[in-house]
PDB file of N, CA, C and O in Angstrom:
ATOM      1  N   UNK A   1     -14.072   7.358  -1.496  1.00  0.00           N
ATOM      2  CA  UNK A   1     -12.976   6.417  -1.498  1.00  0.00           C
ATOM      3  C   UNK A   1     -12.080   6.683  -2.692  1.00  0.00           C
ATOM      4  O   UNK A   1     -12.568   6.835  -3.811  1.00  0.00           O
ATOM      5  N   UNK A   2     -10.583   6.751  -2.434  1.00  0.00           N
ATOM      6  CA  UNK A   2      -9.858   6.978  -3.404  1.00  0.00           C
ATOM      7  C   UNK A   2      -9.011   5.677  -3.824  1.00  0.00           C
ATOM      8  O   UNK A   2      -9.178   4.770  -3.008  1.00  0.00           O
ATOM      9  N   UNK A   3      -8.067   5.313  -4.981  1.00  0.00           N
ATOM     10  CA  UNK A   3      -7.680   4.490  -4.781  1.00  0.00           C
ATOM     11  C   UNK A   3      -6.061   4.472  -4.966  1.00  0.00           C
ATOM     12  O   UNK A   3      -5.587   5.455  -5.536  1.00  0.00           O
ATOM     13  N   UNK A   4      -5.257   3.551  -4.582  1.00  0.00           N
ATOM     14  CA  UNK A   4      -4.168   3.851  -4.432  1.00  0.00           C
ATOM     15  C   UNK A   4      -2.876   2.628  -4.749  1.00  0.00           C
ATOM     16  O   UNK A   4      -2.933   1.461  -4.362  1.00  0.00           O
ATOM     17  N   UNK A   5      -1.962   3.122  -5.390  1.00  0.00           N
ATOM     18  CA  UNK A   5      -1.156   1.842  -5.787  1.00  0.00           C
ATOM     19  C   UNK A   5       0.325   2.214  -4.950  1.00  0.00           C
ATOM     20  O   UNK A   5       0.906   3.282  -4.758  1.00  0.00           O
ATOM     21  N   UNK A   6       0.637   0.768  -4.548  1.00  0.00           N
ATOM     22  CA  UNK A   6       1.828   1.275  -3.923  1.00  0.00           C
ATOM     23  C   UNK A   6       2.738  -0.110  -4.157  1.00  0.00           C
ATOM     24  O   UNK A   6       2.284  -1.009  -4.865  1.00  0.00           O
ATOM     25  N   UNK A   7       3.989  -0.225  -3.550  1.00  0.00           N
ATOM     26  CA  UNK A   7       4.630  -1.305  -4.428  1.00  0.00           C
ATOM     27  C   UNK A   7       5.411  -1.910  -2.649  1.00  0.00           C
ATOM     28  O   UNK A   7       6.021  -1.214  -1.837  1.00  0.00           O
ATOM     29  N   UNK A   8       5.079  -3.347  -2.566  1.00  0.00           N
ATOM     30  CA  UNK A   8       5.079  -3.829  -1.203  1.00  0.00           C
ATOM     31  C   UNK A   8       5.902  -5.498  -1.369  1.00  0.00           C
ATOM     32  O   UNK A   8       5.692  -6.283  -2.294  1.00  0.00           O
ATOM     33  N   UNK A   9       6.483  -5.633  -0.657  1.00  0.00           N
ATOM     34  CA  UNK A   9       7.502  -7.128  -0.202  1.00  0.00           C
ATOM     35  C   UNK A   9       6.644  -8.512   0.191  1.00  0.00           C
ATOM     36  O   UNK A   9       6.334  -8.918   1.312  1.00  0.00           O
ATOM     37  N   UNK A  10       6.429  -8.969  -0.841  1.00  0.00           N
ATOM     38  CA  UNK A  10       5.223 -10.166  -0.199  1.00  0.00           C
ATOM     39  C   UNK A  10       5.906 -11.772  -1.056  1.00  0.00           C
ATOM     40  O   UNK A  10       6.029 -12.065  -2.245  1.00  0.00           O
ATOM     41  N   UNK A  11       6.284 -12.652   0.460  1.00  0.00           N
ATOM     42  CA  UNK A  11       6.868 -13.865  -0.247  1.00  0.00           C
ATOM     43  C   UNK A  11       8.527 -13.345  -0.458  1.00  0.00           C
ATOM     44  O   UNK A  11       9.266 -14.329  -0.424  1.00  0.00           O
ATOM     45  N   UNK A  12       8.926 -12.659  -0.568  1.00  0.00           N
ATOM     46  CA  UNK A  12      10.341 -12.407  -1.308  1.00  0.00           C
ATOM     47  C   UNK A  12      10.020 -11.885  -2.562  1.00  0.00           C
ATOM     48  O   UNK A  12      10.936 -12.180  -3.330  1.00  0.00           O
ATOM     49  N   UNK A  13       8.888 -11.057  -3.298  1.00  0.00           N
ATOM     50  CA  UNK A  13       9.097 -10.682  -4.208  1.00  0.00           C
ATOM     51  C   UNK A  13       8.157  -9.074  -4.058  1.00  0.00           C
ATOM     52  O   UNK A  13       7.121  -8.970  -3.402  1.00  0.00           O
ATOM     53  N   UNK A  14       8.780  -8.000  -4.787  1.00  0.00           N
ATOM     54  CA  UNK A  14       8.350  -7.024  -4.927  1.00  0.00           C
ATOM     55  C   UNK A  14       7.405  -6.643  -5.864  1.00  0.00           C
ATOM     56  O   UNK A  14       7.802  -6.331  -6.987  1.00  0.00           O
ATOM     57  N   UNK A  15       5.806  -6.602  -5.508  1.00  0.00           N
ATOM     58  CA  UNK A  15       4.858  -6.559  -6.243  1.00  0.00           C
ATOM     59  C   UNK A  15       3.751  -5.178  -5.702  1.00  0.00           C
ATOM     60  O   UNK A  15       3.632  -4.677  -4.584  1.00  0.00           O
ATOM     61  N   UNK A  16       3.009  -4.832  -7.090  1.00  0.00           N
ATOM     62  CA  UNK A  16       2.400  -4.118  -7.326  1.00  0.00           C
ATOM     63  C   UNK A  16       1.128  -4.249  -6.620  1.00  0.00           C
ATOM     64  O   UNK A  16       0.535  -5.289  -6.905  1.00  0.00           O
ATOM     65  N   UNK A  17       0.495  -3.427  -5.712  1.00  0.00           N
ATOM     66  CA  UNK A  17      -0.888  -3.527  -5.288  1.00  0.00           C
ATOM     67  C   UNK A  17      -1.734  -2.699  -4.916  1.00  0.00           C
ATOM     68  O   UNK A  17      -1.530  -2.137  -3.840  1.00  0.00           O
ATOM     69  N   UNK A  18      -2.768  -2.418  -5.580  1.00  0.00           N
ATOM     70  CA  UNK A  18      -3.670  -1.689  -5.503  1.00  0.00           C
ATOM     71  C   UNK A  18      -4.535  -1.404  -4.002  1.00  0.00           C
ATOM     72  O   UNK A  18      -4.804  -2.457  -3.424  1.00  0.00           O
ATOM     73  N   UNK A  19      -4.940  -0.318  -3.394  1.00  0.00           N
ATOM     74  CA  UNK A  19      -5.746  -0.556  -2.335  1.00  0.00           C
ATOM     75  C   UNK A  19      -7.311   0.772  -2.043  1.00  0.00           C
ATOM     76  O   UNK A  19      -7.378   1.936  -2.438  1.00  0.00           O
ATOM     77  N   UNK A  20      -8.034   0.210  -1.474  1.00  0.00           N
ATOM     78  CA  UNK A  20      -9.094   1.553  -1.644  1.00  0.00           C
ATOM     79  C   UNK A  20      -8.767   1.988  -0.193  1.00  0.00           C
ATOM     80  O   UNK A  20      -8.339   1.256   0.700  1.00  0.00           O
ATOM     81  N   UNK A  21      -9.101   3.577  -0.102  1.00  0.00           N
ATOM     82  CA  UNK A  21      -9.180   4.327   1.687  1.00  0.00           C
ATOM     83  C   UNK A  21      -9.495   5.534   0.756  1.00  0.00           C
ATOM     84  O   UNK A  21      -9.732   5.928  -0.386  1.00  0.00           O
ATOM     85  N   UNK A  22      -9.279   5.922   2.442  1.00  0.00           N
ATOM     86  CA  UNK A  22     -10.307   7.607   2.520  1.00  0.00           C
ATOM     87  C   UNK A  22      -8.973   8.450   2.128  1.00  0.00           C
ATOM     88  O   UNK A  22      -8.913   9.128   1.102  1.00  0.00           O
ATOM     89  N   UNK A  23      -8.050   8.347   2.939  1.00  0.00           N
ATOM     90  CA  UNK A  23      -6.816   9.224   2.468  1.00  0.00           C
ATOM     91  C   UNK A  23      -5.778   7.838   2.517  1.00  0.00           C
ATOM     92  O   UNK A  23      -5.900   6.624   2.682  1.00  0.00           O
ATOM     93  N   UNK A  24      -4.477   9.019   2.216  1.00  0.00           N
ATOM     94  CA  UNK A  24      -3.330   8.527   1.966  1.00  0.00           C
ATOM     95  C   UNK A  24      -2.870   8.351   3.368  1.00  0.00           C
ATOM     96  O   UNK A  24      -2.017   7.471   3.250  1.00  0.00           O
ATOM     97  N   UNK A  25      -2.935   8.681   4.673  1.00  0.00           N
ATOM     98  CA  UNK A  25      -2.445   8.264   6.003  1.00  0.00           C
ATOM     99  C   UNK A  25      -3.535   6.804   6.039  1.00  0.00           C
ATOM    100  O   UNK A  25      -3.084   5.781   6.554  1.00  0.00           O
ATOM    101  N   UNK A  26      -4.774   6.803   5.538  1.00  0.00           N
ATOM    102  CA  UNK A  26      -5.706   5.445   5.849  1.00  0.00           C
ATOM    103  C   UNK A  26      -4.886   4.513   4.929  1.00  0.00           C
ATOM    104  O   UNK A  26      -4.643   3.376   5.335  1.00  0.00           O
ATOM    105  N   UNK A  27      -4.405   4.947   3.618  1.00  0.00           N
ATOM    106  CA  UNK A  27      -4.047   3.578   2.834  1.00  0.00           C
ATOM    107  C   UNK A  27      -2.481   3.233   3.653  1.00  0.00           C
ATOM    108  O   UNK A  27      -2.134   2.054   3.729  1.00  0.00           O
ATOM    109  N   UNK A  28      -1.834   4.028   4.082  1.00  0.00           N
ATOM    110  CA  UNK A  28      -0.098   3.405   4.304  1.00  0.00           C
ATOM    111  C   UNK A  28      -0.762   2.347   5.753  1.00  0.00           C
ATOM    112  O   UNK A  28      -0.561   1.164   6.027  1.00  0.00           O
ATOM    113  N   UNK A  29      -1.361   3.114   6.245  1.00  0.00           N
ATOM    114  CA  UNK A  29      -2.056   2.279   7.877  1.00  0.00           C
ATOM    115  C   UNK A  29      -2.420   1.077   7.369  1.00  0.00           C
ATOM    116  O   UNK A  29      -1.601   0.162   7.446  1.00  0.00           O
ATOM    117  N   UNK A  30      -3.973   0.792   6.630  1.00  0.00           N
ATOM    118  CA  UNK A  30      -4.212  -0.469   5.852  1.00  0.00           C
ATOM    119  C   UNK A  30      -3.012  -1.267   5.379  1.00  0.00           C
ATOM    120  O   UNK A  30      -2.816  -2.403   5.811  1.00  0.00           O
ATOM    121  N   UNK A  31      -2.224  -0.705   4.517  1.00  0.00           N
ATOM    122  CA  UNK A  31      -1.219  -1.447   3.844  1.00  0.00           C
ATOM    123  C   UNK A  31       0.003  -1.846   4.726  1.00  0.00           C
ATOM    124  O   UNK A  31       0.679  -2.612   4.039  1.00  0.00           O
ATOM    125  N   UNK A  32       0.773  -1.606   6.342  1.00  0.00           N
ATOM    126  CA  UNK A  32       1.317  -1.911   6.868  1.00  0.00           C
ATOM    127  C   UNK A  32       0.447  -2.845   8.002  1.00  0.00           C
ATOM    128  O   UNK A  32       1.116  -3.443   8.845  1.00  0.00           O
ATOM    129  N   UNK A  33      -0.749  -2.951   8.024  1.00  0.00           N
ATOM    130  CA  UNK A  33      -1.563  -3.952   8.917  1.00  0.00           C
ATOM    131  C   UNK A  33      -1.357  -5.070   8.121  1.00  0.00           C
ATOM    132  O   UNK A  33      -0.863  -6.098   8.584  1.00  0.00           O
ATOM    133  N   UNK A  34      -1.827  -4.907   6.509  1.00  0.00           N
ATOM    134  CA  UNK A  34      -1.681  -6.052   5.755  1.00  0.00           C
ATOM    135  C   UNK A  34      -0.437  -7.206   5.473  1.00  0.00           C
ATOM    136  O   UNK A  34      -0.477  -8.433   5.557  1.00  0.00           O
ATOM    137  N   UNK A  35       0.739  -6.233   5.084  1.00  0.00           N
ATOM    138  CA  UNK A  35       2.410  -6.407   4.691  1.00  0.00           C
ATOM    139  C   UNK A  35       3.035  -6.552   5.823  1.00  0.00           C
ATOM    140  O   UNK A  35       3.830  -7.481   5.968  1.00  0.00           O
ATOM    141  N   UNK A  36       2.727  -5.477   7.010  1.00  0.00           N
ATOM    142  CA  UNK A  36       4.043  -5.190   7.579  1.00  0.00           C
ATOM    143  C   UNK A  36       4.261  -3.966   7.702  1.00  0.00           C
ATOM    144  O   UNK A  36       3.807  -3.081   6.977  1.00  0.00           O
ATOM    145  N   UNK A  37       5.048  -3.824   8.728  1.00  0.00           N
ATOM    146  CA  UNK A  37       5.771  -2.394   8.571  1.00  0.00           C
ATOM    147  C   UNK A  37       6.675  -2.354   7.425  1.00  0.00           C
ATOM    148  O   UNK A  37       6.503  -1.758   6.362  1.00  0.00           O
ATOM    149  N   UNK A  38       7.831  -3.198   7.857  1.00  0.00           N
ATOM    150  CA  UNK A  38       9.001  -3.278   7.449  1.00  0.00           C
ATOM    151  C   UNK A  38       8.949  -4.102   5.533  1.00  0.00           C
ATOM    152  O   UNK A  38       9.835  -4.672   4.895  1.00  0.00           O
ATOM    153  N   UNK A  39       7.806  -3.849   5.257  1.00  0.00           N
ATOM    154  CA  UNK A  39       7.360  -4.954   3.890  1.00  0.00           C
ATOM    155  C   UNK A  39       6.895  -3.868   2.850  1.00  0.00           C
ATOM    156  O   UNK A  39       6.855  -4.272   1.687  1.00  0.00           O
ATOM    157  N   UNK A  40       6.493  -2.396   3.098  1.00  0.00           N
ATOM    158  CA  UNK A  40       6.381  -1.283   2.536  1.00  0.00           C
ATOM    159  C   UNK A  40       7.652  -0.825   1.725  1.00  0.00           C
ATOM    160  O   UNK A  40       8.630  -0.400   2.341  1.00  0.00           O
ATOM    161  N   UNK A  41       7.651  -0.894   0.554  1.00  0.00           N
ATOM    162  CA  UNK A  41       8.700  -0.665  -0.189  1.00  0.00           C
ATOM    163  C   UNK A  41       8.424   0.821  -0.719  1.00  0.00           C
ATOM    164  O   UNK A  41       9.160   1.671  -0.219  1.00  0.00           O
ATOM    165  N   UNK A  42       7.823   1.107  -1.314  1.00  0.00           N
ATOM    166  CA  UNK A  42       6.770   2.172  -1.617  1.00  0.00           C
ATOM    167  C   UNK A  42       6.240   3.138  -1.108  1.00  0.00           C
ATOM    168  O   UNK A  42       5.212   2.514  -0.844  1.00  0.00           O
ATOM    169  N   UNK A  43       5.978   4.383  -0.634  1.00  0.00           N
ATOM    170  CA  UNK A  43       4.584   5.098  -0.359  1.00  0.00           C
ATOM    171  C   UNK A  43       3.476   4.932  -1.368  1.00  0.00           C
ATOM    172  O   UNK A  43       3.847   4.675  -2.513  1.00  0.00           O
ATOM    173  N   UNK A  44       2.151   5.036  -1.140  1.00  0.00           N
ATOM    174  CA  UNK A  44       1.389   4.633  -1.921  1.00  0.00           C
ATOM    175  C   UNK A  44       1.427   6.211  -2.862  1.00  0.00           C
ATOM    176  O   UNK A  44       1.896   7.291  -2.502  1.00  0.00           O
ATOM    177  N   UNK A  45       0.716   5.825  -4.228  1.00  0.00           N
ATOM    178  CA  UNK A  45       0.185   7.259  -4.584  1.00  0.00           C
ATOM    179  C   UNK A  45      -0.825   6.977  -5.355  1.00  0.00           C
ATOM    180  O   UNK A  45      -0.891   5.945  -6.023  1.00  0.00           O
ATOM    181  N   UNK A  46      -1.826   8.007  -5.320  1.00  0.00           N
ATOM    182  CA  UNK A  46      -3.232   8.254  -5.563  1.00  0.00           C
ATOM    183  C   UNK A  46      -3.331   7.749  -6.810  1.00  0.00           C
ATOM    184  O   UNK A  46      -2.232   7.991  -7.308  1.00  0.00           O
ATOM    185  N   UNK A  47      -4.105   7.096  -7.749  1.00  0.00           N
ATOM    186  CA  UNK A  47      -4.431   6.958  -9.222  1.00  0.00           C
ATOM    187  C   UNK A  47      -5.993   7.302  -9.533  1.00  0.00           C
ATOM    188  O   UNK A  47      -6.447   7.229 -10.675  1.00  0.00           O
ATOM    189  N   UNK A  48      -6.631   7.615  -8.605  1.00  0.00           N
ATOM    190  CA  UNK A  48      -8.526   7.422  -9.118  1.00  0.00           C
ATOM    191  C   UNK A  48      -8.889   7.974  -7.590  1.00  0.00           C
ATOM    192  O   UNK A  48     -10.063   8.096  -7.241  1.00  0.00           O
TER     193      UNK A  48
END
């Protein structure tokens, strides 16, 4: 598991959030189930 920060539209405000997956196609998938499509401000990128 890698982990990944990406920067996403939640409420009206643009915030920072961390997420764990296997790759970078698993975290944008996770993170647009979570947000949204259209709530992805960001691509994520790898930190750990």
């Amino acid at each position: 598991m890698n982990t990944y920060s990406a920067y996403v539209r939640a409420n009206g405000y643009v915030v920072q959030t961390r997420i764990c997956a296997n790759n970078l196609s698993d975290a944008i998938f996770l993170l647009k189930g979570q947000y949204g499509a259209d709530n992805l401000v960001h691509l994520p990128t790898q930190i750990s």
